[in-house]
N, C-alpha and C positions, 0 to 999 in steps of 0.2 A: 399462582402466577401473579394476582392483584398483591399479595403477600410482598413478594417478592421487588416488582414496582413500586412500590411505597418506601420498601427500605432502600431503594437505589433511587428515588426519586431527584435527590440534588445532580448526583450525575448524570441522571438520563437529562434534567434541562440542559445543564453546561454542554453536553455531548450533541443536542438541540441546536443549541447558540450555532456552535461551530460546525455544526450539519448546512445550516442556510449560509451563513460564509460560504462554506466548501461548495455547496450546490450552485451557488451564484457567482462564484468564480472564475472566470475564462481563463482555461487551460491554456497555454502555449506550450507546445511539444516540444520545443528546442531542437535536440538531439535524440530525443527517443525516437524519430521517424528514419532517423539513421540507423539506430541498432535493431529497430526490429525490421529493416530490411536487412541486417547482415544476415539476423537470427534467420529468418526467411529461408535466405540463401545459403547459408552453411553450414544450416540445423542446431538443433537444442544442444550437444553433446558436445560439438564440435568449437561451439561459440563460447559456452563456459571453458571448456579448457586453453582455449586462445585467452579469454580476459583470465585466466587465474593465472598462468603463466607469462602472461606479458604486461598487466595492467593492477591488478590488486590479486590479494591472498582473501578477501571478505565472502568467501563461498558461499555463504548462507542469503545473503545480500543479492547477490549476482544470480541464485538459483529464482529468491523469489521473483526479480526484475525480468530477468529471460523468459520466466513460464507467463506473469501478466503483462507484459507488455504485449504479447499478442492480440489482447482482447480489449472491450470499451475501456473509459479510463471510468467510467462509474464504479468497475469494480475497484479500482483501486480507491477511490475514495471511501467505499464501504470499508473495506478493510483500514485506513487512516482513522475513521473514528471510531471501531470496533477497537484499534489499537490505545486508542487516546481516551476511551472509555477505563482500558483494563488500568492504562497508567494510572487516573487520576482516581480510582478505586484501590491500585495497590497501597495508597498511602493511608488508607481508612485502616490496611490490617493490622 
């Protein structure tokens, strides 16, 4: 594990940096207080095939928005620099 931290060490700081940004941040929900009352009301199944047929074709996008938006937005932010970790280590390979 200690191994393995040492050789990821530059990106685990930059990943750091952008953690306390993102932590420190005040969310504005815009419109996600809108969709996840549709989701609410006309369920997980019903609401992706409404936005894939009337709004975008990006299913993958829409699938993971519909299932998190339910929940804190922490988790989304964990997964933001989970994500933004793997980026700026693809470029090491």
């Amino acid at each position: 594990m200690i191994k393995i931290i040492k050789k990821n060490k530059v990106y685990i700081y930059f990943v750091l940096f952008f953690a306390i940004i993102m932590i420190s941040y005040k969310y504005l929900p815009g419109d996600d207080i809108k969709y996840r009352n549709e989701i609410i009301k006309m369920g997980f199944l019903k609401y992706i095939y409404k936005e894939y047929t009337t709004w975008s074709g990006r299913l993958g996008m829409m699938l993971v928005h519909a299932f998190l938006i339910r929940y804190d937005i922490s988790i989304w932010k964990i997964l933001n620099l989970v994500m933004l970790f793997l980026f700026i280590k693809s470029f090491s390979l």
